[in-house]
C-alpha positions as CSV (number, residue, x, y, z in Angstrom):
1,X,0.0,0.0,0.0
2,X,2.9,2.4,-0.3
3,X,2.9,4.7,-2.7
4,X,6.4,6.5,-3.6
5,X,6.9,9.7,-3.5
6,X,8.6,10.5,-7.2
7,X,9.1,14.1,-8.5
8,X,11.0,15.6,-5.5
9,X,11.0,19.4,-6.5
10,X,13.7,21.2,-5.1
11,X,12.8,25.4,-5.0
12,X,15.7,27.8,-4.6
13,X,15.4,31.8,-4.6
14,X,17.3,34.3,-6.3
15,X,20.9,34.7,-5.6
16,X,19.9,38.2,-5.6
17,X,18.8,38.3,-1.9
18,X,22.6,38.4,-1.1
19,X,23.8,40.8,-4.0
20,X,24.1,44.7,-3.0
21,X,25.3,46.8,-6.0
22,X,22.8,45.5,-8.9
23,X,21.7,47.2,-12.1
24,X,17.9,45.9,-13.6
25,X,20.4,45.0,-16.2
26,X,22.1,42.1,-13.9
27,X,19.2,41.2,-12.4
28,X,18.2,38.1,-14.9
29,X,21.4,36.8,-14.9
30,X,21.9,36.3,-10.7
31,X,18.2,34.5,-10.2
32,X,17.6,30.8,-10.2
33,X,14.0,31.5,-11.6
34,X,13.7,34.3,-14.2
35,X,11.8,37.4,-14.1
36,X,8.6,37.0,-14.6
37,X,7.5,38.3,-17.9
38,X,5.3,41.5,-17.1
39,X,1.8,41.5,-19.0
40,X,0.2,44.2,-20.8
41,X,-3.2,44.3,-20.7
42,X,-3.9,42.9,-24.3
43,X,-3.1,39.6,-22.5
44,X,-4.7,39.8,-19.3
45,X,-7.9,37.5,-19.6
46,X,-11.3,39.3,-19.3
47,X,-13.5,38.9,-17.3
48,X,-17.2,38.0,-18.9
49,X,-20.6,38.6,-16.8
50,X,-22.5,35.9,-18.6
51,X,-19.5,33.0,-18.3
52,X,-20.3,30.0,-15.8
53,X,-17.6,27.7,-14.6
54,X,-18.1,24.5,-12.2
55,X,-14.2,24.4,-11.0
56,X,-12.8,27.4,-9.0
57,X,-9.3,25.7,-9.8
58,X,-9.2,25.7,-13.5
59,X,-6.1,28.6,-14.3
60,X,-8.2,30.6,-17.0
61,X,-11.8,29.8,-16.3
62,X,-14.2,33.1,-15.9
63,X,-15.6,32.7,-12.3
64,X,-19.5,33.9,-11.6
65,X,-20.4,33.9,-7.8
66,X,-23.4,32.9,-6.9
67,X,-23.1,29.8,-9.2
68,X,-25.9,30.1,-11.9
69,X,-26.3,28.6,-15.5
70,X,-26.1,25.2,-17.3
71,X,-24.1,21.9,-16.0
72,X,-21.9,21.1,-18.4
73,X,-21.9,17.5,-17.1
74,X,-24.6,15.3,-15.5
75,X,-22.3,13.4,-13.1
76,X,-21.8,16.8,-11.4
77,X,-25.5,16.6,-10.6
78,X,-26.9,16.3,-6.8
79,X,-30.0,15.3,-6.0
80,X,-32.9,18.0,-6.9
81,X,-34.4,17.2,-3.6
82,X,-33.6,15.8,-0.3
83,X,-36.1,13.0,-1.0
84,X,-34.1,11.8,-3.8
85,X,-31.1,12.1,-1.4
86,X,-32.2,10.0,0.7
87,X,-33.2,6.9,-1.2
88,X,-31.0,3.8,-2.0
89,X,-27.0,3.4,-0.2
90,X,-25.4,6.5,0.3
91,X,-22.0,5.7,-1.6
92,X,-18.5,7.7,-1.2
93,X,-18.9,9.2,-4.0
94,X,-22.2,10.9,-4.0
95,X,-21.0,12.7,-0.7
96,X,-18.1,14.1,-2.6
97,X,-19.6,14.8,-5.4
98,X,-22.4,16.6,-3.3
99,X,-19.6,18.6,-1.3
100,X,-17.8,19.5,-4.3
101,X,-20.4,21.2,-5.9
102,X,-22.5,22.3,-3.1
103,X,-20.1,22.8,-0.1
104,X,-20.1,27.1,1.1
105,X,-16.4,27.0,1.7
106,X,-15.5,25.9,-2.2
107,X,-18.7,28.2,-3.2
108,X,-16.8,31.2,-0.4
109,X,-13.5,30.9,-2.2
110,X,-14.7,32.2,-5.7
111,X,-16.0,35.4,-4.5
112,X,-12.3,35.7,-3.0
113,X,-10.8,35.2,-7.0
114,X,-13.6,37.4,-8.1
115,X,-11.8,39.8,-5.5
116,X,-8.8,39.3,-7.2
117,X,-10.4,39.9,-10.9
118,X,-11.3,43.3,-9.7
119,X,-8.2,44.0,-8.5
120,X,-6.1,43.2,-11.7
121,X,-9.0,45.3,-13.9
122,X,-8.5,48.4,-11.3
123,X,-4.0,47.6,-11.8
124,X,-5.4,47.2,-15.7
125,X,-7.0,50.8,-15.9
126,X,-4.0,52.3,-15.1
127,X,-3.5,52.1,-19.1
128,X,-6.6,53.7,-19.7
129,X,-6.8,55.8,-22.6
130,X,-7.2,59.3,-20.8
131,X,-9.3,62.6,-22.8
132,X,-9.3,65.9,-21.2
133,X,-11.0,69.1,-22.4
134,X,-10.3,72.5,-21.5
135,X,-11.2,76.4,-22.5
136,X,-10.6,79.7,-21.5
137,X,-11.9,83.0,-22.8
138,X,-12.1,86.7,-21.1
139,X,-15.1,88.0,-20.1
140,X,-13.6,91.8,-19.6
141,X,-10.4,93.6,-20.3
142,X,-8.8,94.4,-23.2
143,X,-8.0,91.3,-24.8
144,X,-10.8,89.1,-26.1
145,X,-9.2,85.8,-27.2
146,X,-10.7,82.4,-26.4
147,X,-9.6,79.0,-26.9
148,X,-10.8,75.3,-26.9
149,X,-8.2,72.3,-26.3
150,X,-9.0,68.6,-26.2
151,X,-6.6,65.9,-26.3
152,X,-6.3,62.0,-25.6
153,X,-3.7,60.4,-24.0
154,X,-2.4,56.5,-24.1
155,X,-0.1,55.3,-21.6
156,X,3.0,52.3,-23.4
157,X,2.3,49.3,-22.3
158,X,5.6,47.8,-22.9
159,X,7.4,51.4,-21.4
160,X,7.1,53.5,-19.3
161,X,6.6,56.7,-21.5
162,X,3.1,57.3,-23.3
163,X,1.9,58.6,-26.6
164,X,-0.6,61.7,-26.9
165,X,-2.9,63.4,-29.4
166,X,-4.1,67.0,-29.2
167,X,-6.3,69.8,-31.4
168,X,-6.5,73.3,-30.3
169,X,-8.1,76.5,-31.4
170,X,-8.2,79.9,-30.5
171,X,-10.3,83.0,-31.5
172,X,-9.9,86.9,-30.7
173,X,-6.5,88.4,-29.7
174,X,-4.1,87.7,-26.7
175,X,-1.8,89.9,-25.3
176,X,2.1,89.2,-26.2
177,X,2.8,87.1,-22.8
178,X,0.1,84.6,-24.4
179,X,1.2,84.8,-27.7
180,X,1.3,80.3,-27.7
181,X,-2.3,80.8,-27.6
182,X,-2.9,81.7,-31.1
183,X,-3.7,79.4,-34.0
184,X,-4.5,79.4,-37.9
185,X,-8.5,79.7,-38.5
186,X,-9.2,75.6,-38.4
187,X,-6.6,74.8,-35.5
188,X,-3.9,73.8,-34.9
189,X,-3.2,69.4,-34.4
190,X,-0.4,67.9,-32.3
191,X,0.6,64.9,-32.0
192,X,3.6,63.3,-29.7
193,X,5.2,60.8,-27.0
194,X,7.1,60.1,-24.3
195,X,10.0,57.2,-24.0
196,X,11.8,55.8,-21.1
197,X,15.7,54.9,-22.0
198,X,16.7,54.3,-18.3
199,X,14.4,54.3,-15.1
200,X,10.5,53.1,-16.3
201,X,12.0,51.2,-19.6
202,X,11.9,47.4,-18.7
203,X,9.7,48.3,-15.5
204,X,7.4,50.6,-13.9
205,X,4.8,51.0,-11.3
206,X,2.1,50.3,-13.4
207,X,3.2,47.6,-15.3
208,X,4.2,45.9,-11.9
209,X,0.9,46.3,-10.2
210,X,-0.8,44.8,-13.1
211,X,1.4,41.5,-12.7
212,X,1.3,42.1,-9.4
213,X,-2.2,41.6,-9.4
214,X,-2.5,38.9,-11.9
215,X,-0.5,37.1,-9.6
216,X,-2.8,37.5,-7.0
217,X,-5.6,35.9,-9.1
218,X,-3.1,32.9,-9.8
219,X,-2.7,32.9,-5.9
220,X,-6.3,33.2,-4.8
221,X,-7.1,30.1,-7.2
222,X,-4.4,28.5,-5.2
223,X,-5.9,28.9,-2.2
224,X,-9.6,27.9,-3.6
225,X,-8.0,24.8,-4.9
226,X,-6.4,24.2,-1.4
227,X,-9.6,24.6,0.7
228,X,-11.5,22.4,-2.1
229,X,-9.1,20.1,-1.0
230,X,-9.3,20.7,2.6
231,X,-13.5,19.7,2.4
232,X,-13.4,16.8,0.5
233,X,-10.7,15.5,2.8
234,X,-13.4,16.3,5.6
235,X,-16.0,15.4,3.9
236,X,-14.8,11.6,3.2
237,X,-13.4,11.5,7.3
238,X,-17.0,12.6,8.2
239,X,-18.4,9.9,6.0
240,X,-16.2,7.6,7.1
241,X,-16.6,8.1,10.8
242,X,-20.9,7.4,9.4
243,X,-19.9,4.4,8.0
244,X,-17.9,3.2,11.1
245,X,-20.6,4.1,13.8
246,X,-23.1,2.4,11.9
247,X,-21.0,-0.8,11.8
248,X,-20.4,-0.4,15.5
249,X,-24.2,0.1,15.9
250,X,-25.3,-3.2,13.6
251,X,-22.6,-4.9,15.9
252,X,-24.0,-4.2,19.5
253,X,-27.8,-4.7,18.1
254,X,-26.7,-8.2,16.8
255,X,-25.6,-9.0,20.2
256,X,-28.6,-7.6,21.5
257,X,-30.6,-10.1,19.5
258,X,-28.2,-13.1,20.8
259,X,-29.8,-12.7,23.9
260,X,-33.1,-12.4,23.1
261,X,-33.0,-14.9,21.1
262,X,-31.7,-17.2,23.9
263,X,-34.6,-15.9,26.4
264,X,-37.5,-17.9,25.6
265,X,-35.1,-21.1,25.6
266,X,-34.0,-20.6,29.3
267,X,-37.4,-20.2,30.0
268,X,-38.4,-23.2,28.9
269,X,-35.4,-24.6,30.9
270,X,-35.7,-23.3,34.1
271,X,-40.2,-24.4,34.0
272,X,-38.9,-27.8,33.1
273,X,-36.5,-27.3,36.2
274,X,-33.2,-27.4,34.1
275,X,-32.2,-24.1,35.1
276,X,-32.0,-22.3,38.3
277,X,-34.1,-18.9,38.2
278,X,-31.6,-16.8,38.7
279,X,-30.0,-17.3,35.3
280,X,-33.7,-15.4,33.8
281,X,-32.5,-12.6,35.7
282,X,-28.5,-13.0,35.0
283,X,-29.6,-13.1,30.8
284,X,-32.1,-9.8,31.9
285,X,-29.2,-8.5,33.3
286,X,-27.1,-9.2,30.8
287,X,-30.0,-7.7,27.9
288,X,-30.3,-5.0,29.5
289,X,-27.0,-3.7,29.4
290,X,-26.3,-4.8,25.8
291,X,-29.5,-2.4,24.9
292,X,-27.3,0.5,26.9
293,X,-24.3,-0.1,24.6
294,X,-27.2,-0.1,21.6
295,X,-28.7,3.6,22.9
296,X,-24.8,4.8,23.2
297,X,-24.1,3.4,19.5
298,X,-27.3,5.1,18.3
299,X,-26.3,8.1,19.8
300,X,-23.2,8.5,17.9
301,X,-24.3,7.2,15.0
302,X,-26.8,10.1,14.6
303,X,-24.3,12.4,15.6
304,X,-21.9,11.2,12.8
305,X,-25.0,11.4,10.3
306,X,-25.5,14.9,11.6
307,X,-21.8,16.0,10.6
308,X,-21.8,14.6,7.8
309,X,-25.1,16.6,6.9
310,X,-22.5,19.5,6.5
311,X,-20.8,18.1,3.2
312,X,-23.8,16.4,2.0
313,X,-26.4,18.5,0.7
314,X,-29.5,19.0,-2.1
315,X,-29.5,21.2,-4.9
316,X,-30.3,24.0,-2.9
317,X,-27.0,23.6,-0.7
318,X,-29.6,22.6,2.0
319,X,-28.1,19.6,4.6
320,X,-29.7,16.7,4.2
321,X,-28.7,13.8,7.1
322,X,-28.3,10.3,5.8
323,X,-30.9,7.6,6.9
324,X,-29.9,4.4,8.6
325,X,-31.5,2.2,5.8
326,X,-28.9,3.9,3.4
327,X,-25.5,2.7,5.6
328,X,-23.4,0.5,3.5
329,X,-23.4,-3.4,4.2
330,X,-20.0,-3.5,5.0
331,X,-16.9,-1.9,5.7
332,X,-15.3,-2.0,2.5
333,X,-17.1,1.8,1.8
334,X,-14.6,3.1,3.9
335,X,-11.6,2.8,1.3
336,X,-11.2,5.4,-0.9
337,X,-10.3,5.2,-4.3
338,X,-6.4,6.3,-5.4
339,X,-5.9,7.8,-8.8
340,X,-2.8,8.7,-10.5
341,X,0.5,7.8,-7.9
342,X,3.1,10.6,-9.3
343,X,3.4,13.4,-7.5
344,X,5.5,16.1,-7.3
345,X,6.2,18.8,-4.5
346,X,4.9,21.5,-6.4
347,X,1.4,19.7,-7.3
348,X,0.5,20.9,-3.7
349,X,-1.7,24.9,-3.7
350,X,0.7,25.9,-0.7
351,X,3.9,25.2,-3.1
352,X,2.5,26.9,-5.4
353,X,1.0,29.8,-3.6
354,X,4.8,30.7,-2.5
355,X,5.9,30.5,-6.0
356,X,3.9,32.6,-6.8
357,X,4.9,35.0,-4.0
358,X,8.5,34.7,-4.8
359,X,7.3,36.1,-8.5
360,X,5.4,38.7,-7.1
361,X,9.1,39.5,-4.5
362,X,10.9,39.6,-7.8
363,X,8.9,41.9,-9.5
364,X,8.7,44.8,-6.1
365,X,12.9,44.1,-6.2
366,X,13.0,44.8,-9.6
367,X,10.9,47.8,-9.6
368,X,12.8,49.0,-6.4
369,X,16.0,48.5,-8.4
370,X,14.4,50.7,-11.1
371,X,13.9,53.4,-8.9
372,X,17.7,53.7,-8.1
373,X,18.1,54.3,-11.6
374,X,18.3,58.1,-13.2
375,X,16.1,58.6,-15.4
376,X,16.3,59.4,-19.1
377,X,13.5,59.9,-20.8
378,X,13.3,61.3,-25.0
379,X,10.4,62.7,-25.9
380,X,9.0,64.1,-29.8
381,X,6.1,66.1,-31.0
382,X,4.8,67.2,-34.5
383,X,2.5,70.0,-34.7
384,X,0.7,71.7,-37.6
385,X,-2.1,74.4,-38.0
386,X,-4.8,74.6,-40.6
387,X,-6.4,76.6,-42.6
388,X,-6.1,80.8,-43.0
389,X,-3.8,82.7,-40.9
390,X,-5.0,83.8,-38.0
391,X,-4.1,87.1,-36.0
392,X,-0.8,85.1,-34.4
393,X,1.0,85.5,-37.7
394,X,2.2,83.5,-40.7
395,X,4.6,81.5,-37.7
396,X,1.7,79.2,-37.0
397,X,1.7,77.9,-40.5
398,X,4.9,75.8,-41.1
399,X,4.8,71.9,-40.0
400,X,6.6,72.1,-36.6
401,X,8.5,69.1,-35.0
402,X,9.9,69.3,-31.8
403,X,12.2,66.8,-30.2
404,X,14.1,66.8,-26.5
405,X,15.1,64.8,-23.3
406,X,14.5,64.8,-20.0
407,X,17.6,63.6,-17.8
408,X,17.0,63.3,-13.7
409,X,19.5,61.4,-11.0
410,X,18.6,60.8,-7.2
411,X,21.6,61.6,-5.0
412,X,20.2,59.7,-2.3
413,X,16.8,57.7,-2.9
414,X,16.7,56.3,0.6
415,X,13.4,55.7,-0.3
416,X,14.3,53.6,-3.2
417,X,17.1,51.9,-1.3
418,X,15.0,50.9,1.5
419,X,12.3,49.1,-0.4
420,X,15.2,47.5,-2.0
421,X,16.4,45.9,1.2
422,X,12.5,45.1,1.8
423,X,12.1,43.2,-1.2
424,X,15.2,41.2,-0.3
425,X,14.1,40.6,3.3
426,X,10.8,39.5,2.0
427,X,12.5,37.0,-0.9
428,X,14.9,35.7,2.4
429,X,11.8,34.9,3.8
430,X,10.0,33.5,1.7
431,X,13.3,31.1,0.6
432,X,12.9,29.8,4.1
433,X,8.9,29.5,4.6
434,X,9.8,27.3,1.4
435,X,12.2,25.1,2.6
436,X,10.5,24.5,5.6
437,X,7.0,23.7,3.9
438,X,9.1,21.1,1.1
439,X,10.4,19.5,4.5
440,X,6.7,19.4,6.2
441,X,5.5,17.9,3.1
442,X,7.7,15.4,2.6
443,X,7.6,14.1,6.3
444,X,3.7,14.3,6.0
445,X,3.7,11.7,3.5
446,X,6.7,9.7,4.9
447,X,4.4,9.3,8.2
448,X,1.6,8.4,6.4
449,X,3.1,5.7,4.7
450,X,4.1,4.5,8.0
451,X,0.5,4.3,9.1
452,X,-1.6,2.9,6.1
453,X,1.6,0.2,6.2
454,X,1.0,-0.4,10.2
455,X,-2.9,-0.2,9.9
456,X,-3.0,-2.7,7.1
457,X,-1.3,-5.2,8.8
458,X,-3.2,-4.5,12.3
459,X,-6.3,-5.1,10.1
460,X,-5.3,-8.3,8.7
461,X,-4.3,-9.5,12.1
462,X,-8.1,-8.1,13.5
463,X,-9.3,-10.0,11.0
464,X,-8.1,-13.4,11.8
465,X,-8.8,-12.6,15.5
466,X,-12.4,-11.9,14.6
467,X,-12.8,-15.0,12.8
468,X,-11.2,-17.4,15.7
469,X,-13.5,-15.5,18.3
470,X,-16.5,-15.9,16.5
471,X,-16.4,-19.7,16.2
472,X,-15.4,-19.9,19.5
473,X,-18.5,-17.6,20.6
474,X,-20.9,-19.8,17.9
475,X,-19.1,-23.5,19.5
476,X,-20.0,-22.1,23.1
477,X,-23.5,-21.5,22.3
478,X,-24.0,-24.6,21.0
479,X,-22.4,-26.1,23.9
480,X,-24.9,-24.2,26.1
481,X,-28.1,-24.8,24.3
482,X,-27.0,-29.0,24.9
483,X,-26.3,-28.4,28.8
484,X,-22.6,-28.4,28.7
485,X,-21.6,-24.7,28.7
486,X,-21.8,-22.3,31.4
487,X,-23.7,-19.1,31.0
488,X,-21.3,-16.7,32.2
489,X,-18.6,-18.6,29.9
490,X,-21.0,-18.2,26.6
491,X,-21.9,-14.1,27.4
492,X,-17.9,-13.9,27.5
493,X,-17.8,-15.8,24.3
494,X,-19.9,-13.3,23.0
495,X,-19.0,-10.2,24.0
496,X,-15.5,-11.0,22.9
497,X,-16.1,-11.3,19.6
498,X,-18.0,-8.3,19.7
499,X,-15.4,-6.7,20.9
500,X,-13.4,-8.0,18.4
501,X,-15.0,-7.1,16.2
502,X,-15.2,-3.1,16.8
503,X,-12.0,-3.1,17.1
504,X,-11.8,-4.8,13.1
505,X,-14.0,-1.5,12.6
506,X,-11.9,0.7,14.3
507,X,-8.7,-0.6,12.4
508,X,-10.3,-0.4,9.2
509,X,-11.8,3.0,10.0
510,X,-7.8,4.1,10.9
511,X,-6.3,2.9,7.3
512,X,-9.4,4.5,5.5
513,X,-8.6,8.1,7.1
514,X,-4.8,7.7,6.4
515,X,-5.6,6.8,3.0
516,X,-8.0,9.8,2.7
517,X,-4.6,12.0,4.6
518,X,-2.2,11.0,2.0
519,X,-5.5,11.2,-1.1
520,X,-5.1,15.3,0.2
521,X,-1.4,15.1,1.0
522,X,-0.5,13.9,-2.3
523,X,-3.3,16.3,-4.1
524,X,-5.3,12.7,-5.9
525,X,-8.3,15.2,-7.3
526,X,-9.6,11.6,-8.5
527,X,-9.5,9.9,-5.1
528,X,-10.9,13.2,-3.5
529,X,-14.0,13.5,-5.8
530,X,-12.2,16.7,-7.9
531,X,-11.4,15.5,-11.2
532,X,-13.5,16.5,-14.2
């Protein structure tokens, strides 16, 4: 029953964390894992208000919160009511199917990645194509000029400079300090940009919010896919623990009707004067507190039906609590299935969550190491006016094309030196969270290897135990019923099976849940009801 563990991913951070005097040049060449590539907003996936998706964990899927639409696929289906829920044997399966679809904590986690949507659209609008409008005339004074301007403006999305259009046009006269103002009769058109050559070329603040917050979707996905896990793995212990307390139940009843069964027979012994009296009142006794270990059994098996009411639910997401007449016959509902047995380190959400922390720690040290730099930024415009001359002259009429730069150098930028050293701090960190979850992992599933391999073998041994206890329990009562068998020797016979046998259950109960454990350690989506 062991299942290797194949795929070992070992995760190291940046060598960068240790490096002090770095250019955004260096930067690629001194990480383990590369940059990661900043996205424009062409390639950010959209959001669409109509789009229904089953899975929270698919990477691209559109995610609509409350859950409304079409099933794509019938064996997603719960029952439309809790009558139909509660006919025929309630199977593995349909609970985790049920909790899947129907559980609040998986339905919870897509209004978090909706969160997350909305944050990467606000990062997104930061390359919003910006208009703006202004005008000016003079009600009084000597001067009567007026003038219109209206312009649009696109920010690069591959730089950190920005392209621009602009008309103007101006009417009247303007005194000689204004004299820009004027323009032919039909305005005057500009056009222009802005490029980055140092600071803002490869990154800038906008670009890294928007992968910031892209990353932040990936992440929140992580975490839905992690908590889906987290209730299935619930959801098959609760079922389990059911399964188990019925079993117990069916156990103590059976021994219950042992001695019944054997009442009207010592009656009939003790009239034909076989029997002493007192053994009516020992087997009473003895009935009586069977039937208390019945009403304690019942009582826990309810209980176990009512937690397990929380994974398995109707259509509406309403609980609905298992009946007694749908417990399985025996224990063999407690296994779980196993799908696929690779796995790899970083198949688990929390690997992958810190990934993609450690992406979003490269990108703050990369912009923070972008800040050090000067800046140097060249910059055009072309300009022409239209139509007759207007009162500014014949100087407005010629094409005009302007170029220049703009050079700037911090001679301190503490402030960009001190989010260096916290991007660095945080990437240290986050090195060491990683190692130590890797190590967690790994002894998680080394342990429960050790315990499905223990608990098989205890349940093969419980097995033969039950087997020699129960014909030594069924060759006492026969001895008893002939006259040769005492009764306190027969209830012992009985009671140790019994016995015996919860323990069978108990053992078989133990190598179920590890099996479940290492199902969500290993991230089996087939085992744990999450496959498509």
């Amino acid at each position: 029953m062991r299942r290797r563990l194949s795929g070992m991913a070992l995760f190291f951070l940046p060598a960068a964390l240790v490096a002090q005097d770095r250019t955004p040049g260096d930067l690629s060449d001194d990480v383990a894992r590369p940059l990661p590539v900043l996205i424009g907003p062409d390639q950010f996936d959209r959001q669409k208000d109509d789009a229904w998706v089953p899975h929270p964990w698919e990477r691209d899927m559109d995610i609509l919160y409350p859950q409304q639409g079409p099933v794509p696929d019938e064996a997603y289906l719960v029952p439309a009511d809790a009558t139909a829920a509660r006919t025929g044997t309630l199977t593995l399966d349909d609970v985790l199917r049920s909790s899947a679809r129907t559980a609040p904590q998986v339905i919870a986690t897509l209004a978090g990645i909706r969160q997350a949507q909305g944050r990467a659209l606000s990062a997104e609008g930061a390359f919003d194509i910006v208009f703006d409008a202004e005008g000016r005339g003079r009600a009084l004074g000597y001067y009567d000029g007026t003038y219109v301007k209206g312009g649009a403006t696109r920010p690069l999305q591959t730089n950190g400079g920005y392209l621009y259009g602009q008309y103007r046009n101006a009417r009247g006269d303007f005194p000689i300090y204004e004299d820009e103002y004027f323009t032919n009769q039909l305005g005057e058109i500009k056009i222009g940009g802005l490029y980055a050559l140092l600071r803002d070329r490869l990154i800038d603040e906008r670009r890294a919010k928007l992968t910031i917050a892209s990353q932040d979707i990936d992440i929140a996905r992580f975490e839905s896919q992690a908590t889906a896990i987290g209730v299935q793995a619930r959801a098959v212990q609760a079922y389990q623990q059911w399964v188990a307390a019925g079993l117990r139940l069916q156990v103590y009843q059976d021994l219950v009707e042992l001695a019944e069964s054997r009442r009207g027979g010592i009656s009939r012994q003790v009239e034909l004067g076989a029997q002493a009296d007192i053994l009516l009142t020992e087997n009473q006794q003895n009935l009586v507190r069977r039937r208390a270990l019945v009403i304690e059994a019942e009582q826990k098996f309810a209980a176990a039906a009512n937690a397990l009411s929380l994974y398995y639910r109707d259509a509406d997401g309403d609980p609905v609590r298992p009946l007694p007449a749908q417990l399985p016959a025996s224990a063999n509902a407690l296994t779980i299935g196993q799908g696929a047995s690779d796995f790899a380190l970083q198949d688990r959400p929390e690997i992958q969550t810190l990934l993609s922390r450690v992406d979003q720690g490269l990108v703050r040290l990369a912009l923070a190491q972008n800040d050090l730099s000067p800046r140097l930024d060249a910059f055009g415009e072309v300009g022409k006016d239209f139509g007759a001359e207007g009162l500014g002259g014949p100087s407005r009429t010629p094409l005009e094309v302007i170029v220049g730069f703009r050079f700037s150098m911090p001679l301190e930028n503490r402030a960009a030196r001190g989010r260096l050293r916290t991007a660095r701090g945080e990437l240290d960190g986050l090195a060491w969270r990683q190692r130590y979850q890797r190590d967690q992992i790994v002894n998680q599933i080394e342990k429960l290897n050790i315990e499905m391999t223990g608990t098989e073998r205890l349940v093969d041994t419980a097995r033969q135990e039950l087997v020699l206890a129960q014909k030594l329990a069924a060759a006492e009562r026969r001895r008893f019923q002939l006259g040769a068998a005492d009764f306190f020797v027969v209830n012992q016979r009985e009671e140790l099976a019994a016995n015996t046998a919860i323990r069978l259950i108990d053992a078989q109960l133990r190598f179920a849940e590890a099996q479940a454990e290492y199902a969500a350690a290993t991230v089996d989506r087939e085992a744990l009801g999450l496959a498509r």
